[in-house]
C-alpha positions as CSV (number, residue, x, y, z in Angstrom):
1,X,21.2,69.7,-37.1
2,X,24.6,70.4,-38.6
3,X,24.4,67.2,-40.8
4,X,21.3,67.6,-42.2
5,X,22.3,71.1,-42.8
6,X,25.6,69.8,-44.9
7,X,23.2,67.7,-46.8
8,X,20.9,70.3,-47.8
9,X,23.8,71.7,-49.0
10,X,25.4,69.4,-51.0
11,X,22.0,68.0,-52.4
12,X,21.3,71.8,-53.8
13,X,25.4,72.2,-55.1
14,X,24.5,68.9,-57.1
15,X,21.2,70.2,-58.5
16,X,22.6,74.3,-59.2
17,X,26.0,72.5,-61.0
18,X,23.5,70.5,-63.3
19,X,21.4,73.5,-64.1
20,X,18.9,72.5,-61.9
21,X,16.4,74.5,-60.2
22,X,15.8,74.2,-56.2
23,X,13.2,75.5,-53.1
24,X,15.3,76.6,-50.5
25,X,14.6,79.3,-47.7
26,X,16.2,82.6,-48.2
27,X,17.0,85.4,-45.9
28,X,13.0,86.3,-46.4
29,X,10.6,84.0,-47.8
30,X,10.8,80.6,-49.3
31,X,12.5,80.8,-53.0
32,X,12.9,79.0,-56.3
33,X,16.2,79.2,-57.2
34,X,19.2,78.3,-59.7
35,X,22.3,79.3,-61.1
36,X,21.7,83.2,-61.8
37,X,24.7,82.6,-64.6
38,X,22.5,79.8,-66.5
39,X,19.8,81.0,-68.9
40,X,18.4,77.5,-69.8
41,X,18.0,77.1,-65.6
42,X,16.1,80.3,-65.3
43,X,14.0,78.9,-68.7
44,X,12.9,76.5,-65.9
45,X,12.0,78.2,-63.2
46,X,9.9,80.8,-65.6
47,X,8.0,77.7,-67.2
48,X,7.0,76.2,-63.2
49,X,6.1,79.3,-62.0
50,X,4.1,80.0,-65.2
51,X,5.7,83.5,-65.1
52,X,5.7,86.0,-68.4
53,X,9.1,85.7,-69.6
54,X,10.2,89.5,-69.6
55,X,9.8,89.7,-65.9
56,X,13.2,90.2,-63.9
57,X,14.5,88.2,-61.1
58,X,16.0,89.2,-57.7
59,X,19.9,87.3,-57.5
60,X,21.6,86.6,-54.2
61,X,25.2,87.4,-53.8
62,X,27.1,86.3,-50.4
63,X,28.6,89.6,-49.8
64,X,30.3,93.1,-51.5
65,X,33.3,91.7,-53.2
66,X,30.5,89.3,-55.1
67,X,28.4,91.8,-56.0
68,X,30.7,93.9,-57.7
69,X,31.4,91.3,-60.6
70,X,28.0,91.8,-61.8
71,X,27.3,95.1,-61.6
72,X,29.5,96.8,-64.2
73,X,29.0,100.8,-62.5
74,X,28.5,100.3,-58.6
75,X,28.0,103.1,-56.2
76,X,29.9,102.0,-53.6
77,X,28.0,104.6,-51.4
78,X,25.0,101.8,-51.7
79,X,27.2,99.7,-49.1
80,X,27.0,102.0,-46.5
81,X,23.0,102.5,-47.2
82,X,22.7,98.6,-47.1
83,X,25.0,98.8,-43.6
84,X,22.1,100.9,-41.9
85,X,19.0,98.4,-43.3
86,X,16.9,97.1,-40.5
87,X,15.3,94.5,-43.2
88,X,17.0,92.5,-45.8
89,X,17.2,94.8,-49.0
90,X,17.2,94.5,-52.5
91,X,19.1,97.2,-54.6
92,X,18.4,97.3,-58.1
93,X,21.0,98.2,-60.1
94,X,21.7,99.4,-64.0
95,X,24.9,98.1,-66.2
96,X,24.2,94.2,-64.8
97,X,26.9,92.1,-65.9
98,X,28.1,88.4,-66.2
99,X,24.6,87.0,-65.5
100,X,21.8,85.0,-68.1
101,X,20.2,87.4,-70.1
102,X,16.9,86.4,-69.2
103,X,17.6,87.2,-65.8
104,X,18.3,90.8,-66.5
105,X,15.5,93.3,-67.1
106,X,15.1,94.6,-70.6
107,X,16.9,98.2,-69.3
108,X,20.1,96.3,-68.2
109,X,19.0,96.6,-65.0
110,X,19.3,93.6,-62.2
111,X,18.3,93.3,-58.4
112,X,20.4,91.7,-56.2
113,X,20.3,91.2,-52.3
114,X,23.3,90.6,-50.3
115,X,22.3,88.0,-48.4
116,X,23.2,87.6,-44.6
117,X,21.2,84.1,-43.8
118,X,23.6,81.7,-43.1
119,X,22.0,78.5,-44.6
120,X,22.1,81.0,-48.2
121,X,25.4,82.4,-47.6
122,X,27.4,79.1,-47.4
123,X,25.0,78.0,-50.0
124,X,25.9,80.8,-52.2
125,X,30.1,81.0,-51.2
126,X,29.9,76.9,-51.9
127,X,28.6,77.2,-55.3
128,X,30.7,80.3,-56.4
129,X,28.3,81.8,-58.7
130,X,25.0,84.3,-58.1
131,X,21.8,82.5,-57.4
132,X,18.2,83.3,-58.4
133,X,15.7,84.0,-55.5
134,X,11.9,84.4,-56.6
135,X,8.8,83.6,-54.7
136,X,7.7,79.9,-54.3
137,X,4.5,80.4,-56.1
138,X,2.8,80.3,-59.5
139,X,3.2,84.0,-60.9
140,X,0.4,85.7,-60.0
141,X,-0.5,83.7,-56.8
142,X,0.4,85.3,-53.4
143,X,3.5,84.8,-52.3
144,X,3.8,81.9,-49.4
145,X,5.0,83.2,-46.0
146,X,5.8,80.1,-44.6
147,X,6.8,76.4,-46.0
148,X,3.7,74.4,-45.4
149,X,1.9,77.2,-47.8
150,X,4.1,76.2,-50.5
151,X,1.8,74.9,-53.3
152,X,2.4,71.1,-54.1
153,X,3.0,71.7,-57.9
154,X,5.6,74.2,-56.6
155,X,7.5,71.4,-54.5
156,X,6.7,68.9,-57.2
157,X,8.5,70.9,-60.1
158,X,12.0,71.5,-58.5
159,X,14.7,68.8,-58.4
160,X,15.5,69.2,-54.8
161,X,13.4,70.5,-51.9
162,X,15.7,71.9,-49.2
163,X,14.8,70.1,-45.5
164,X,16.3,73.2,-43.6
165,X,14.0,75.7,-41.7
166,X,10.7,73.7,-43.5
167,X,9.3,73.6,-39.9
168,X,9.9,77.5,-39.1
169,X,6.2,78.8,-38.8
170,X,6.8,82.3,-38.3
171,X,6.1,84.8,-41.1
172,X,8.1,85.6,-43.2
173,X,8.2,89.0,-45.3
174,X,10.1,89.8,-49.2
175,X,12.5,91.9,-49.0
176,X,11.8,96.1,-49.2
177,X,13.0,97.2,-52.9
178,X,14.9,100.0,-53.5
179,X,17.0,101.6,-57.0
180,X,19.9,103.3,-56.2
181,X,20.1,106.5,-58.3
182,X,23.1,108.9,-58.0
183,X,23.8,108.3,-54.1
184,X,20.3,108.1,-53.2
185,X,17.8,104.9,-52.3
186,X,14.3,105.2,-54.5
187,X,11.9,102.7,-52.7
188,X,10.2,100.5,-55.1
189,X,8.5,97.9,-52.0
């Protein structure tokens, strides 16, 4: 288990450090991801998905002290919100900072989750740097709960396809959505 773990991991390091793009599970659904810092990465992951380019992305930090390089005016209030979530929870937040512009919505605004799946999180603290968690499907598409619902063009169009948790058939849900304005969670999802 623990080997084929490590080699998931280092498979994906070697893909996100040559501004590849990956499918990996998250703390939620499956995702396409990539370095969150590399705009020609994210260039990719907008063409496979077929996506329209001024669409944001959700980024996944490994914890608080992450999070706070990218977010130029955090609210540190938001941590004890996050403290109290029952699901995993994306914040988004304004003044988004150090990340590839085409990740960043066109009010400065980005959404990052704090992710707590372990398989993410050593992913994530291993490669140093944000990555970029959207939906395994082709924009517009529904969004696939479980691996095996994973469209082959999808798995075809990513340089490495992450072994971990691929036979995990229970649902999986995205993350709820919230803004943080002045103290005080907005739900968006």
């Amino acid at each position: 288990m623990m080997n084929s773990f490590e080699t998931d991991i280092e498979n994906c390091l070697r893909v996100l450090q040559n501004g590849g793009i990956i499918l990996y599970p998250t703390d939620t659904i499956w995702g396409i991801g990539c370095d969150a810092t590399n705009a020609a990465a994210v260039e990719k992951i907008i063409d496979l998905k077929q996506r329209p380019a001024n669409k944001s992305f959700v980024v996944l930090v490994a914890d608080e002290k992450e999070l706070m390089k990218y977010v130029a005016s955090l609210d540190l209030e938001v941590f004890n919100f996050l403290d109290k979530a029952v699901q995993p929870t994306t914040v988004i937040y304004d003044s988004a900072i150090g990340l590839a512009d085409n990740v960043i919505a066109d009010n400065g605004s980005v959404a990052i989750r704090i992710c707590k799946d372990e398989f993410c999180k050593h992913l994530i603290k291993r490669f140093r740097k944000p990555i970029v968690s959207t939906s395994a499907n082709t924009s517009g598409m529904p969004a696939p709960s479980v691996f095996v619902e994973i469209d082959i063009e999808i798995k075809d169009g990513v340089e490495y396809v992450v072994q971990h948790k691929q036979d995990v058939t229970t649902t999986a849900v995205p993350s709820s959505i919230i803004k943080w304005n002045n103290g005080k969670a907005e739900v968006i999802r």
